[in-house]
Every structure is written in C-alpha cells, then in structure tokens.
CHARMM-style PDB file with segment names, atoms N, HN, CA, C and O in Angstrom:
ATOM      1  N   UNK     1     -27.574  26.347 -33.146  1.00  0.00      PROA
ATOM      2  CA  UNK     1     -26.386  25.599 -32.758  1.00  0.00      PROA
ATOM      3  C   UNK     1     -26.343  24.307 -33.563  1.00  0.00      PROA
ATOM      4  O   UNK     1     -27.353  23.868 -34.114  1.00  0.00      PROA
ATOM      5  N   UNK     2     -25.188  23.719 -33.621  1.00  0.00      PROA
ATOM      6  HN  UNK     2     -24.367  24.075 -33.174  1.00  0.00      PROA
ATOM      7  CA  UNK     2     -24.844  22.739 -34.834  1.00  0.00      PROA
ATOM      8  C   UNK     2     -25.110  21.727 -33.596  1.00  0.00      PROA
ATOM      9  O   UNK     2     -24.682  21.823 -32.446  1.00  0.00      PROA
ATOM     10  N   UNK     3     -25.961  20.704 -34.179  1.00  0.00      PROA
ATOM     11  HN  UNK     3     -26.309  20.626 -35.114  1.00  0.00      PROA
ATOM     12  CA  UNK     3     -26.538  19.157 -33.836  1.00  0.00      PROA
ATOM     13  C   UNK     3     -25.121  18.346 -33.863  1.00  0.00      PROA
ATOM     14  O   UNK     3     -24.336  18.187 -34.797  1.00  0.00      PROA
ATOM     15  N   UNK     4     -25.064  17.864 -32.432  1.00  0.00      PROA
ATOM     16  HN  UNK     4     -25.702  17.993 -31.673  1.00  0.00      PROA
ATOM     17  CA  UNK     4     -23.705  17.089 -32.330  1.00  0.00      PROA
ATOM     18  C   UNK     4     -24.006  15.368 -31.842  1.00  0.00      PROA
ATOM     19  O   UNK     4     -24.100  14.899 -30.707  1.00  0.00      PROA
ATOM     20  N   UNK     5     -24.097  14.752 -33.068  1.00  0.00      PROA
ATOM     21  HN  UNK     5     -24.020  15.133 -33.989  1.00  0.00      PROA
ATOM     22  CA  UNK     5     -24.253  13.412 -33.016  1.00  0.00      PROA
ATOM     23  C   UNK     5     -22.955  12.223 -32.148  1.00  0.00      PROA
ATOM     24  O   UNK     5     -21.804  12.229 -32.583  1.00  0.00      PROA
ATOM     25  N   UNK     6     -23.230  11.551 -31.282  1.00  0.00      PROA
ATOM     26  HN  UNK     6     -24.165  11.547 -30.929  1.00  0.00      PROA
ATOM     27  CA  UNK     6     -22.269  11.171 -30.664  1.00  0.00      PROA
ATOM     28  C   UNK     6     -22.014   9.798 -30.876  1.00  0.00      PROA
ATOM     29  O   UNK     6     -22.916   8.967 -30.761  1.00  0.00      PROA
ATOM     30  N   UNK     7     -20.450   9.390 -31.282  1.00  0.00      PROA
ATOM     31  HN  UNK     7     -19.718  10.065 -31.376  1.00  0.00      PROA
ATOM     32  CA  UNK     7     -20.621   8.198 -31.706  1.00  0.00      PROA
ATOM     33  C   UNK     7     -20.612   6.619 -30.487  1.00  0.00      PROA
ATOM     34  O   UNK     7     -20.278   6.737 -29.308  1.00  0.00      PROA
ATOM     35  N   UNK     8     -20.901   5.712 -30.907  1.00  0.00      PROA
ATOM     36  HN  UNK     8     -21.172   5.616 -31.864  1.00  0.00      PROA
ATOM     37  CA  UNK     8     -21.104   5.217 -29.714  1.00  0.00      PROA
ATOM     38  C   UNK     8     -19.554   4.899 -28.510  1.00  0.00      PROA
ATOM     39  O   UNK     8     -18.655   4.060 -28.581  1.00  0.00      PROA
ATOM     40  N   UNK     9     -19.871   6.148 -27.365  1.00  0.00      PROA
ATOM     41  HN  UNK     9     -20.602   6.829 -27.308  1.00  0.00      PROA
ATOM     42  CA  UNK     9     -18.360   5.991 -27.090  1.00  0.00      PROA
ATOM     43  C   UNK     9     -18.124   4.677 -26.445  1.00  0.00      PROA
ATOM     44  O   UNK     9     -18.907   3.727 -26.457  1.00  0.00      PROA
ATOM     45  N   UNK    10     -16.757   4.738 -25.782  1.00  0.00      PROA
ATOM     46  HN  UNK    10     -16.121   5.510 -25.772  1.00  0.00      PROA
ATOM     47  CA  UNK    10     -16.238   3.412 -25.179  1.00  0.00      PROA
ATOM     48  C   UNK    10     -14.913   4.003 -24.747  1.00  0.00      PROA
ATOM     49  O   UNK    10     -14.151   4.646 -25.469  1.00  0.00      PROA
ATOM     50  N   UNK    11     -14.743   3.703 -23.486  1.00  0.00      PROA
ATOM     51  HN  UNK    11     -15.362   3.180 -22.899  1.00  0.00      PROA
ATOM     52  CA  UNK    11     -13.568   3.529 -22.846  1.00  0.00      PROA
ATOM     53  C   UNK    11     -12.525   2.657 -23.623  1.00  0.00      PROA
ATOM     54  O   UNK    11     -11.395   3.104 -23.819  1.00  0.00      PROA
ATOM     55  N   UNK    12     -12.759   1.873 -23.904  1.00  0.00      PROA
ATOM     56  HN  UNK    12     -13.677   1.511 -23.745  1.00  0.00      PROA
ATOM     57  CA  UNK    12     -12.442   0.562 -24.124  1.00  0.00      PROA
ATOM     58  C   UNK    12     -12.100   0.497 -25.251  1.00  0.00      PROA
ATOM     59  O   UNK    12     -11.353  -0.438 -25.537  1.00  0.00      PROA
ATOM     60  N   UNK    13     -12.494   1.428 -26.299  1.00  0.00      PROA
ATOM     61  HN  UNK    13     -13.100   2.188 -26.066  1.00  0.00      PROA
ATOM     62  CA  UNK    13     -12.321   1.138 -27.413  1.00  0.00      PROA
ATOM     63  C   UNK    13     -10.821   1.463 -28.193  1.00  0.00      PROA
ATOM     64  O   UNK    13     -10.008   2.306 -27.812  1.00  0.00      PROA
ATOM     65  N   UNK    14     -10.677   0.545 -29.412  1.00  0.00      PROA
ATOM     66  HN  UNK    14     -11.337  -0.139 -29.722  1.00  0.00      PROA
ATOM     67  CA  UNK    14      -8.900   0.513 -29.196  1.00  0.00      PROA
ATOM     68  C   UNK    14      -9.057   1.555 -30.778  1.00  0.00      PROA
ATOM     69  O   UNK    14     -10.098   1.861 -31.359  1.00  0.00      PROA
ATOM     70  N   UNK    15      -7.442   1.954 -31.191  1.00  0.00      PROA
ATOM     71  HN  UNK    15      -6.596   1.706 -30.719  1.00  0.00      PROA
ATOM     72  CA  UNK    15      -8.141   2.739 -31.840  1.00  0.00      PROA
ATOM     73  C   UNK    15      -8.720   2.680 -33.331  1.00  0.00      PROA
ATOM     74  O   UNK    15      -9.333   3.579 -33.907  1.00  0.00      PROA
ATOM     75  N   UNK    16      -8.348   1.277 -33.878  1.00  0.00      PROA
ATOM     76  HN  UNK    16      -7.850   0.547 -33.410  1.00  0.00      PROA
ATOM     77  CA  UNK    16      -8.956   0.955 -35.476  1.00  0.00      PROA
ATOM     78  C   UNK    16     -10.790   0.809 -34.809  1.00  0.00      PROA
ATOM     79  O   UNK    16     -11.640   1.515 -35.352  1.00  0.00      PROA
ATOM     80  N   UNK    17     -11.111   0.073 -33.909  1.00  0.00      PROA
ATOM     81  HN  UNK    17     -10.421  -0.501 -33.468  1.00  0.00      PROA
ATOM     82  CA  UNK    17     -12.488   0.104 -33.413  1.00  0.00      PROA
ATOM     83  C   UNK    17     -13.528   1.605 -33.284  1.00  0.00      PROA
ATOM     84  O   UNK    17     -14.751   1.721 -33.371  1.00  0.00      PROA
ATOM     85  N   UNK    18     -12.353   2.715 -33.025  1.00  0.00      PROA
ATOM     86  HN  UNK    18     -11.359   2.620 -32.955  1.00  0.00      PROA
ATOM     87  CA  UNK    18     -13.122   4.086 -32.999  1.00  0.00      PROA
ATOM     88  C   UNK    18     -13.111   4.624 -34.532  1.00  0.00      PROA
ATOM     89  O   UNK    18     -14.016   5.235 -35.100  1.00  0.00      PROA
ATOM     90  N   UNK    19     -12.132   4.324 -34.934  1.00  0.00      PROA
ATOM     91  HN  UNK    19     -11.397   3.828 -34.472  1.00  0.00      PROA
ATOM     92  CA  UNK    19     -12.125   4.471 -36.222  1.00  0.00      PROA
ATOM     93  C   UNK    19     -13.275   3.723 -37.753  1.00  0.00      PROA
ATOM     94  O   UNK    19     -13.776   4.212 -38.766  1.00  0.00      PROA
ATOM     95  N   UNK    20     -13.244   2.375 -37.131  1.00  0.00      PROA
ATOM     96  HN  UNK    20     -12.837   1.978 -36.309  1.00  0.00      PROA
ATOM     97  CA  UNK    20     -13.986   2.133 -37.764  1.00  0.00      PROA
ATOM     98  C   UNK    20     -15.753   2.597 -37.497  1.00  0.00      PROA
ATOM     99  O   UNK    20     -16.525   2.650 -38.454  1.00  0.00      PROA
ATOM    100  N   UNK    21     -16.093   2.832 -36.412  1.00  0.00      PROA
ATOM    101  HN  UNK    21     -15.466   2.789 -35.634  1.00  0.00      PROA
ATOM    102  CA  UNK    21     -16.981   3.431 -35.540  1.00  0.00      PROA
ATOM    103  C   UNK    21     -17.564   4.141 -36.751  1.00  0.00      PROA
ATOM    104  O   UNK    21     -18.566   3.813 -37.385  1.00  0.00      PROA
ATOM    105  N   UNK    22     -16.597   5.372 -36.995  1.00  0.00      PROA
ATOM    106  HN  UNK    22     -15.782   5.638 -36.480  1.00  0.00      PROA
ATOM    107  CA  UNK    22     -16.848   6.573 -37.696  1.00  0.00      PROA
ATOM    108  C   UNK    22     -16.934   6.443 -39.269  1.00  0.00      PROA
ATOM    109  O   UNK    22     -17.393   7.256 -40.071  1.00  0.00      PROA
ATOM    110  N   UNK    23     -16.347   5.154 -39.504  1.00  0.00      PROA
ATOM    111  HN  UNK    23     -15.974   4.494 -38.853  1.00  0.00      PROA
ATOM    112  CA  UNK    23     -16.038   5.038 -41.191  1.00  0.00      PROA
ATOM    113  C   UNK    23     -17.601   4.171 -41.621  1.00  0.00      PROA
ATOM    114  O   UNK    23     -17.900   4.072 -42.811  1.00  0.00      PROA
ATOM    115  N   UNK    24     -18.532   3.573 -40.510  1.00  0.00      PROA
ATOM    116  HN  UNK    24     -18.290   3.654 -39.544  1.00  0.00      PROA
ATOM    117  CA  UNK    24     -19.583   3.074 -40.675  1.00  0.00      PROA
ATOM    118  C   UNK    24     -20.623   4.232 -40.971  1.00  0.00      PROA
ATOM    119  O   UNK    24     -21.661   4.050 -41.608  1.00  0.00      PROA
ATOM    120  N   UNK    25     -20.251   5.360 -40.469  1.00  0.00      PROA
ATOM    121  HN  UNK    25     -19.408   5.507 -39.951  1.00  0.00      PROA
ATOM    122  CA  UNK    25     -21.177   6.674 -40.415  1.00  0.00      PROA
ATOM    123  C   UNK    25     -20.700   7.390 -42.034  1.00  0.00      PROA
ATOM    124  O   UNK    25     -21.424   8.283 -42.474  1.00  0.00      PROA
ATOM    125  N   UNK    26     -19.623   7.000 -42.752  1.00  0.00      PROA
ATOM    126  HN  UNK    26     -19.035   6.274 -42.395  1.00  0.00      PROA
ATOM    127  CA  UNK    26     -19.307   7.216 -43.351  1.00  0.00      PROA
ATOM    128  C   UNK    26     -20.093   6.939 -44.880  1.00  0.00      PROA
ATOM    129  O   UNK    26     -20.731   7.503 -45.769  1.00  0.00      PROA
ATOM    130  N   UNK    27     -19.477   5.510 -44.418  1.00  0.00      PROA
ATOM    131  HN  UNK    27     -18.958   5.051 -43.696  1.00  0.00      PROA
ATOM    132  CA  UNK    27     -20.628   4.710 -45.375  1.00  0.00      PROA
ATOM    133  C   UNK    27     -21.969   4.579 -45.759  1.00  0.00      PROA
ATOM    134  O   UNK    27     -22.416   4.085 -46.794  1.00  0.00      PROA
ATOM    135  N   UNK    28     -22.726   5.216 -44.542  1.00  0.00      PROA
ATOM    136  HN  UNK    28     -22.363   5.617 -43.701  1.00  0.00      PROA
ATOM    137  CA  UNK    28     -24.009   5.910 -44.467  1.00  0.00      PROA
ATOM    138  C   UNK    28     -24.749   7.260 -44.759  1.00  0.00      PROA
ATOM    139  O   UNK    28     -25.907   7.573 -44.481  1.00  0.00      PROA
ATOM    140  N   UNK    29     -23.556   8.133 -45.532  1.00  0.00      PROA
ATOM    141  HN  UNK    29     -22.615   7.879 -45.757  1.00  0.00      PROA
ATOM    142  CA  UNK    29     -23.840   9.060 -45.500  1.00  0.00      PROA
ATOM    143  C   UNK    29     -24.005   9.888 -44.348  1.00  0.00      PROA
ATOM    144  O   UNK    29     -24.958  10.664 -44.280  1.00  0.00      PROA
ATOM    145  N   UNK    30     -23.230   9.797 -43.514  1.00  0.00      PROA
ATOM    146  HN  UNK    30     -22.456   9.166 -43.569  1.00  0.00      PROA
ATOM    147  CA  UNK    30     -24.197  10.424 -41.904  1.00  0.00      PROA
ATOM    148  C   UNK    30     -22.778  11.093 -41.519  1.00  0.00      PROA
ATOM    149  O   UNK    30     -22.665  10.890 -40.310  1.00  0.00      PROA
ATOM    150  N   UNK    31     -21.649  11.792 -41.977  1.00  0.00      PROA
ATOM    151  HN  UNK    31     -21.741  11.957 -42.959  1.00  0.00      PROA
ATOM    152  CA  UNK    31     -20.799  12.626 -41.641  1.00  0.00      PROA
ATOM    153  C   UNK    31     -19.970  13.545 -43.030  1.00  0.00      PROA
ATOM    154  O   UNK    31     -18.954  13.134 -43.589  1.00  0.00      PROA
ATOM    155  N   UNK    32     -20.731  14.903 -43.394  1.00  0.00      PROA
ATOM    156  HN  UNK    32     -21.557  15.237 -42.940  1.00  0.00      PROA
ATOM    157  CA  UNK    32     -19.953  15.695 -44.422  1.00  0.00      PROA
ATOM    158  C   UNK    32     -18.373  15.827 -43.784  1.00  0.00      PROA
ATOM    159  O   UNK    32     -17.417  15.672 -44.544  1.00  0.00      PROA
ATOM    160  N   UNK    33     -18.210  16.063 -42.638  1.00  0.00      PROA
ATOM    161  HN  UNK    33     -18.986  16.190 -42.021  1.00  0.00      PROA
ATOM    162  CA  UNK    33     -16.470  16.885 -42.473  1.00  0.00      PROA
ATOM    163  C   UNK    33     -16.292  15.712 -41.353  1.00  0.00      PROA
ATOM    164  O   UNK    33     -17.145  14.997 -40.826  1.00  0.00      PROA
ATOM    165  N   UNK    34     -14.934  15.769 -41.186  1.00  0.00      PROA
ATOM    166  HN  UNK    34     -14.242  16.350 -41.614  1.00  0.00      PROA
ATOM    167  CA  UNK    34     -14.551  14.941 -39.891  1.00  0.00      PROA
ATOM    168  C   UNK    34     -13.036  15.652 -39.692  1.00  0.00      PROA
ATOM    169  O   UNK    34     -12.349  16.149 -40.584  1.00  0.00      PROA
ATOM    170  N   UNK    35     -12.759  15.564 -38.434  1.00  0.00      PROA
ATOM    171  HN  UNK    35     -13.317  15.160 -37.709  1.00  0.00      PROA
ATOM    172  CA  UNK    35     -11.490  15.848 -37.666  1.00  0.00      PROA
ATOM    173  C   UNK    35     -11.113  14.966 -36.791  1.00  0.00      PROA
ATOM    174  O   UNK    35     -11.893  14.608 -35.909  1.00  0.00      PROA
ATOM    175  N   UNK    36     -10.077  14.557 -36.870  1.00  0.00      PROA
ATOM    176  HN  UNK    36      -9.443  14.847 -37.586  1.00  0.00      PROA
ATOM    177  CA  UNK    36      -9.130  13.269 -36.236  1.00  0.00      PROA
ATOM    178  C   UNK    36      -7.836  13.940 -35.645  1.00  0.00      PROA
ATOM    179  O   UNK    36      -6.782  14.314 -36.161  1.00  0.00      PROA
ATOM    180  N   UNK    37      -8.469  13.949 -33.980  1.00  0.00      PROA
ATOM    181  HN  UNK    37      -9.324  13.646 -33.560  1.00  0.00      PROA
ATOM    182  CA  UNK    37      -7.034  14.040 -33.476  1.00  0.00      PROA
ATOM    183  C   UNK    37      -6.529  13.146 -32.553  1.00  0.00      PROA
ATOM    184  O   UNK    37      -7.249  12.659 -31.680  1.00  0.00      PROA
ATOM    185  N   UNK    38      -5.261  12.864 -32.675  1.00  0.00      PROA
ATOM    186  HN  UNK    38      -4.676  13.260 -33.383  1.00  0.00      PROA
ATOM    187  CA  UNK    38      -4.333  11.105 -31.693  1.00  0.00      PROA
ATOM    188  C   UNK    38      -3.025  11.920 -31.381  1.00  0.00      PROA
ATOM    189  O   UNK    38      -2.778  13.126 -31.385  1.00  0.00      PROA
ATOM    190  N   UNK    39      -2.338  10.877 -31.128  1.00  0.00      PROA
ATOM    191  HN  UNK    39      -2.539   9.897 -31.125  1.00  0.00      PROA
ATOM    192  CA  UNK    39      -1.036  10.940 -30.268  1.00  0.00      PROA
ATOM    193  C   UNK    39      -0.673   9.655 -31.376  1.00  0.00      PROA
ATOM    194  O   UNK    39      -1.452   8.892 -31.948  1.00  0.00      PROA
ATOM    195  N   UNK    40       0.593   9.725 -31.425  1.00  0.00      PROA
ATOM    196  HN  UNK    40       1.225  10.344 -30.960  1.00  0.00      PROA
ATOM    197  CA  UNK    40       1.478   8.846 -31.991  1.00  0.00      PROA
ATOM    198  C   UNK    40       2.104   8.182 -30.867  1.00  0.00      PROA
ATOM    199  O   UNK    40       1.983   8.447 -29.671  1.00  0.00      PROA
ATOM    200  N   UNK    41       3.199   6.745 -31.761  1.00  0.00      PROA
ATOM    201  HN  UNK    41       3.297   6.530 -32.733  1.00  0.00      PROA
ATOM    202  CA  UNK    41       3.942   6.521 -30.569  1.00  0.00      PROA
ATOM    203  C   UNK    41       4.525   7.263 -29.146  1.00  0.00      PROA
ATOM    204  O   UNK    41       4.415   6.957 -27.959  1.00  0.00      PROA
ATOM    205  N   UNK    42       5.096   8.214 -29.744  1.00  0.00      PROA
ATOM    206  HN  UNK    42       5.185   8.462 -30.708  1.00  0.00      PROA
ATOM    207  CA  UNK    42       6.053   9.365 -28.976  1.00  0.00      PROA
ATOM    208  C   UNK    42       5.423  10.533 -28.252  1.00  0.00      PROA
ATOM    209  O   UNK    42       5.980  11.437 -27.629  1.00  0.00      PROA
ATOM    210  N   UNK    43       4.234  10.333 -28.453  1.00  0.00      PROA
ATOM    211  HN  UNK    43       3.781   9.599 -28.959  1.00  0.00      PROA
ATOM    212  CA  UNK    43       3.471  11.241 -27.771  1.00  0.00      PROA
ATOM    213  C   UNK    43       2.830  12.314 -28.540  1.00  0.00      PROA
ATOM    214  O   UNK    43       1.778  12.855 -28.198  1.00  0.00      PROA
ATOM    215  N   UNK    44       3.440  12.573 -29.491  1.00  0.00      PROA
ATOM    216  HN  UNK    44       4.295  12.134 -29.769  1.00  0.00      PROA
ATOM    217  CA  UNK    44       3.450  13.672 -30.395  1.00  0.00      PROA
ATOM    218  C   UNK    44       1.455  13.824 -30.980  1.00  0.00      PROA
ATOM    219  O   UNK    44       0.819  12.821 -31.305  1.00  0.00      PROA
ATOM    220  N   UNK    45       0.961  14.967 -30.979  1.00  0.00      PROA
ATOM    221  HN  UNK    45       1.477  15.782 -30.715  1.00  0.00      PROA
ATOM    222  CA  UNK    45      -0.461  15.583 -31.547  1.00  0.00      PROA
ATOM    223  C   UNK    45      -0.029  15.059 -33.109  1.00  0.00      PROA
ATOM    224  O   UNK    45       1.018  15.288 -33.716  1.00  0.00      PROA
ATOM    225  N   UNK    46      -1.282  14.230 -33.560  1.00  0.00      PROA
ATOM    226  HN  UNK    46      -2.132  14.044 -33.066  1.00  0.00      PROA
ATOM    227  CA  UNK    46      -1.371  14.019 -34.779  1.00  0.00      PROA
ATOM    228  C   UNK    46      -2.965  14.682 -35.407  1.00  0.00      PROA
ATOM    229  O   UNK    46      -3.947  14.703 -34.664  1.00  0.00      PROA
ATOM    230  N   UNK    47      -3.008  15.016 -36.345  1.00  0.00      PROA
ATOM    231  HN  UNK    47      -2.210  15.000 -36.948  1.00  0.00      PROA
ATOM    232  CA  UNK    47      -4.166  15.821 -36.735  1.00  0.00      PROA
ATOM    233  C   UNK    47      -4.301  15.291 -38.000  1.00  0.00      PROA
ATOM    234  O   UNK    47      -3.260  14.998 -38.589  1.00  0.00      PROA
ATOM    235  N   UNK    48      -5.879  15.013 -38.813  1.00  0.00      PROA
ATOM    236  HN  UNK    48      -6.724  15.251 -38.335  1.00  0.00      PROA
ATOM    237  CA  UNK    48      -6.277  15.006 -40.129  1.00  0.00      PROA
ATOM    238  C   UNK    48      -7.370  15.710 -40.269  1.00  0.00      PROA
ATOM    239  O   UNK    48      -7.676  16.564 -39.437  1.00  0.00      PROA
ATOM    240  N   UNK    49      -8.085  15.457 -41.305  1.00  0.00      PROA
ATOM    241  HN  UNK    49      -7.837  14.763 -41.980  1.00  0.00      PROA
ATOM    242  CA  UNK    49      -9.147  16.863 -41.402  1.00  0.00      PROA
ATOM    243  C   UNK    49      -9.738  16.599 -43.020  1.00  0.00      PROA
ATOM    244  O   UNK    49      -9.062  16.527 -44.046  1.00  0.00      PROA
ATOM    245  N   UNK    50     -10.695  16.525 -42.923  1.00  0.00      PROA
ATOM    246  HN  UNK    50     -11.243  16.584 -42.090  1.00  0.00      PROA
ATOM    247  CA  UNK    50     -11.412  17.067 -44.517  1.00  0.00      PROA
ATOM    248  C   UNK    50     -11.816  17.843 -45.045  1.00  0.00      PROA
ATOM    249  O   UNK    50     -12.970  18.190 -44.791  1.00  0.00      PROA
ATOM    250  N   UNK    51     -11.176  18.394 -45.889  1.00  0.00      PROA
ATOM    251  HN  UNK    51     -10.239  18.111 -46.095  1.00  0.00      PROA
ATOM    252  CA  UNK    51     -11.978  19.985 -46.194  1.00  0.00      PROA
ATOM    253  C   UNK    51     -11.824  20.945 -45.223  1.00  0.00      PROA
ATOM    254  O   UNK    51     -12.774  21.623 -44.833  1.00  0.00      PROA
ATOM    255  N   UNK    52     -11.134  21.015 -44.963  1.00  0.00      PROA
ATOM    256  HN  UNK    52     -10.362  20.464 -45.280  1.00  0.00      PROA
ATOM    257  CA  UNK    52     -11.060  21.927 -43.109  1.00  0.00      PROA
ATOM    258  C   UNK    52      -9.505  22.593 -42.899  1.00  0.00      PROA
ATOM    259  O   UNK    52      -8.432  22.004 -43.038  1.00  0.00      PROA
ATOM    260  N   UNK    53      -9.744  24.057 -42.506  1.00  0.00      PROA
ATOM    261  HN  UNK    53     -10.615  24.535 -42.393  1.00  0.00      PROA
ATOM    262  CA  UNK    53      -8.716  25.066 -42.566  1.00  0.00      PROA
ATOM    263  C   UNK    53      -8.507  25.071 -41.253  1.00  0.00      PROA
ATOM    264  O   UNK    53      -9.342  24.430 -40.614  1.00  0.00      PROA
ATOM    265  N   UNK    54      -7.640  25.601 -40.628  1.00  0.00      PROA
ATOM    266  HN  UNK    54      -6.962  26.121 -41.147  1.00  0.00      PROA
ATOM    267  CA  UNK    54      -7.238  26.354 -38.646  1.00  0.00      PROA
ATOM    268  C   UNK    54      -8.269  26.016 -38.219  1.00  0.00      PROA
ATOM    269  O   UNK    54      -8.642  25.039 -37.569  1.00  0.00      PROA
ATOM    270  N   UNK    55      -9.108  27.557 -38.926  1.00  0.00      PROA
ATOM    271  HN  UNK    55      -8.805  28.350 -39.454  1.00  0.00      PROA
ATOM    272  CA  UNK    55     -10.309  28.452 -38.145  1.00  0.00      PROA
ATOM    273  C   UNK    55     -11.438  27.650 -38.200  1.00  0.00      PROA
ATOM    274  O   UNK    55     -12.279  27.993 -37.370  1.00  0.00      PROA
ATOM    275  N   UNK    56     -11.871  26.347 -39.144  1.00  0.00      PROA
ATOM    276  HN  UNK    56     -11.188  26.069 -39.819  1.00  0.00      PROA
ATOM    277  CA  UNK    56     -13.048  25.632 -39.199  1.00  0.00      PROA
ATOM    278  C   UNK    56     -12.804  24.345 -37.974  1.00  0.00      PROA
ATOM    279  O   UNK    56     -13.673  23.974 -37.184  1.00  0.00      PROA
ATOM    280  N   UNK    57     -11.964  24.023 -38.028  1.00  0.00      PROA
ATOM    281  HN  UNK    57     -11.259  24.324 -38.670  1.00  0.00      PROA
ATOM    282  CA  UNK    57     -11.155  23.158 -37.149  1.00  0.00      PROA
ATOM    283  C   UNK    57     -11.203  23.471 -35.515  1.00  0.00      PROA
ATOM    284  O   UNK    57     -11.682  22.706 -34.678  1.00  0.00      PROA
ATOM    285  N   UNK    58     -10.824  24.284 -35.347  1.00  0.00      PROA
ATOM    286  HN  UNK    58     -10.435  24.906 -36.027  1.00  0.00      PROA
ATOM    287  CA  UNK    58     -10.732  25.400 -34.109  1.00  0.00      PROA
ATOM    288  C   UNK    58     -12.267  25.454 -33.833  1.00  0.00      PROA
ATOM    289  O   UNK    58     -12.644  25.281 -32.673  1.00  0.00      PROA
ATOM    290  N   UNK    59     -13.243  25.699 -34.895  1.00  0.00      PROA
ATOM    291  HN  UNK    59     -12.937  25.840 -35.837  1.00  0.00      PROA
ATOM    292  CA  UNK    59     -14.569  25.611 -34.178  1.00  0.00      PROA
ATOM    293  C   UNK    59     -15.799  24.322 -34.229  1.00  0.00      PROA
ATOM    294  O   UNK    59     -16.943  24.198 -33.793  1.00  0.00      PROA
ATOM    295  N   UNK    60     -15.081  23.688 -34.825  1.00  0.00      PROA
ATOM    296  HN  UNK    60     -14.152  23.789 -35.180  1.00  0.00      PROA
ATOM    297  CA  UNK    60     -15.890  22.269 -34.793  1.00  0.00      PROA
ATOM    298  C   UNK    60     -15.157  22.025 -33.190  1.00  0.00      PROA
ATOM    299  O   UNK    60     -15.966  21.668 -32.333  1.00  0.00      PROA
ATOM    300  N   UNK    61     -13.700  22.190 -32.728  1.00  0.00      PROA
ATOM    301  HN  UNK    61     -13.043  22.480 -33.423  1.00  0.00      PROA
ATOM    302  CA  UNK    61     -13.484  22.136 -31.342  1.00  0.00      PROA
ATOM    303  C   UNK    61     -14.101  22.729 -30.355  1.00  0.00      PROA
ATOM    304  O   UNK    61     -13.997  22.173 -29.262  1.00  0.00      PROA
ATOM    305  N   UNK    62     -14.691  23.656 -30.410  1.00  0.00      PROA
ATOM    306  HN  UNK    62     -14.775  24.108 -31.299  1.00  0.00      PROA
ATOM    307  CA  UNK    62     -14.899  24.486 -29.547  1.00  0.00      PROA
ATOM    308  C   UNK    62     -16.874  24.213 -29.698  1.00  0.00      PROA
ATOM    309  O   UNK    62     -17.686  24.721 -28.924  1.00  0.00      PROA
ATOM    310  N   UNK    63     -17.134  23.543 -30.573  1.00  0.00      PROA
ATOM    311  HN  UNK    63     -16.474  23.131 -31.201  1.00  0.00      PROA
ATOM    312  CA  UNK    63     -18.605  23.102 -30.450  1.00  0.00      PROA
ATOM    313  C   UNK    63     -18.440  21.864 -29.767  1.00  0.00      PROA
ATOM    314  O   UNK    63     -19.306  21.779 -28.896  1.00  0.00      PROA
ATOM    315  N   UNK    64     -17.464  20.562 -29.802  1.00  0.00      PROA
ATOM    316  HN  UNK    64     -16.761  20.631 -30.510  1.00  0.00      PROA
ATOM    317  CA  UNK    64     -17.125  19.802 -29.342  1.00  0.00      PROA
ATOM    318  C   UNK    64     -17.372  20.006 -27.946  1.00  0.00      PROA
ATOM    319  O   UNK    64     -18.253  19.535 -27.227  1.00  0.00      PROA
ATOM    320  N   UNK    65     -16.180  21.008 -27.626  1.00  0.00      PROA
ATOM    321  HN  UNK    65     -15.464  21.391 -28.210  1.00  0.00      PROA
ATOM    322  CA  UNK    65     -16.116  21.739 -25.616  1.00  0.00      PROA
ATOM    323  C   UNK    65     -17.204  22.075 -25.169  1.00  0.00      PROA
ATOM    324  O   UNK    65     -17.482  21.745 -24.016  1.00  0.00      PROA
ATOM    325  N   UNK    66     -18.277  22.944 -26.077  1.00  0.00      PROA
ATOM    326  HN  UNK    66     -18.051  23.212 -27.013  1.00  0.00      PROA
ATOM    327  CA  UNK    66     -19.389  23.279 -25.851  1.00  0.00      PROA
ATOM    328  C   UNK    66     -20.412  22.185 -25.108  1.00  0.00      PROA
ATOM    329  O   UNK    66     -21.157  22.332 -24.140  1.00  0.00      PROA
ATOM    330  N   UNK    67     -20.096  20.834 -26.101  1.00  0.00      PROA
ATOM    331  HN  UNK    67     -19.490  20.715 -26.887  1.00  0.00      PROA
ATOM    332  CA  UNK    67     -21.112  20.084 -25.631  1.00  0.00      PROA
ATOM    333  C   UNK    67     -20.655  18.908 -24.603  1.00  0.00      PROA
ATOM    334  O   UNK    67     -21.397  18.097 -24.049  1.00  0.00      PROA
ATOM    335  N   UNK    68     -19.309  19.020 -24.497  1.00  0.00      PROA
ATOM    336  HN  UNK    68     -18.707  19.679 -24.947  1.00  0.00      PROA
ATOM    337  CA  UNK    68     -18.525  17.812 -23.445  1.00  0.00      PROA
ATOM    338  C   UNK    68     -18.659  18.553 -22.185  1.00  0.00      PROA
ATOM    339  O   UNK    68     -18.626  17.820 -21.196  1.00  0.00      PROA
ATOM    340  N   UNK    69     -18.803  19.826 -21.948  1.00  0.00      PROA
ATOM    341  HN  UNK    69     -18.830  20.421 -22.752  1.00  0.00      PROA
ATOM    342  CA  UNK    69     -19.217  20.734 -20.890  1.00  0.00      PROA
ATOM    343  C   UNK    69     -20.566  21.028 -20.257  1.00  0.00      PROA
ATOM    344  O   UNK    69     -20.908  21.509 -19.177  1.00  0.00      PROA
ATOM    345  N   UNK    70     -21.370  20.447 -21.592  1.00  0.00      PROA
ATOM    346  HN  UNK    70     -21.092  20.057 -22.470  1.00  0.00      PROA
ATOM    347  CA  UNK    70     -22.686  20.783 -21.435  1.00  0.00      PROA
ATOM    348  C   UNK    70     -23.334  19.687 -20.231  1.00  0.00      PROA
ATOM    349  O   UNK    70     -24.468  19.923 -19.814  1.00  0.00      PROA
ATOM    350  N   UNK    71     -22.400  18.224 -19.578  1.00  0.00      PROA
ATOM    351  HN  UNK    71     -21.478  18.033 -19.917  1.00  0.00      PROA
ATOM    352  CA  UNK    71     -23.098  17.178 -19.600  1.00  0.00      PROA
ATOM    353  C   UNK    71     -22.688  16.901 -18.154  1.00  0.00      PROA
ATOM    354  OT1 UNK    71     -23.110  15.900 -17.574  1.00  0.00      PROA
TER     355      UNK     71
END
C-alpha cells in the first residue's frame, strides 16, 4: 500500500496557508504528483493535477478514503 504522508492539517487553515503547506514539501523534494481539489467562488469543483489522467486521480482518491476511513 502507498505510504500516505499527512500534511500538517488545520481547521483553520485559509487557503494560500494549505497551499503553501504543500509547496514547502515541494521545495524539498518530498511530493512527485499532487492533486488539488477546491470550490470556487460559486461553489463550483475546481481540480488541478500533475502528470495525472481520470484513472490515476480517481485512485490517489480512493487511497486518500482508504486512509481518512482508516482513523
């Protein structure tokens, strides 16, 4: 099973702060792929992705569920 590193969460956190969170892991070498999903003003699902098709996407989610379930 794929090792799921967690970043340091926060309620609280606004969203350039989660963002930057992840761009520090970045800078460290410490994340090959990433998936970014938000809401826009309007409510609307916003999605980005690196290197990443549906089906790779779909299961980095579903390892995600795996482990937000696990706890």
């Amino acid at each position: 099973m794929t090792k799921i590193v967690d970043l340091p969460a926060s309620n609280n956190y606004t969203v350039m702060q989660a963002l930057d969170s992840a761009k520090k892991m970045v800078e460290s070498d410490n994340l090959a792929d990433v998936l970014i999903l938000g809401y826009d003003a309007e409510g609307c699902l916003i999605t980005r992705s690196s290197k990443m098709d549906k089906q790779a996407a779909l299961w980095m989610i579903e390892q995600a569920k795996i482990w937000v379930l696990s706890e």
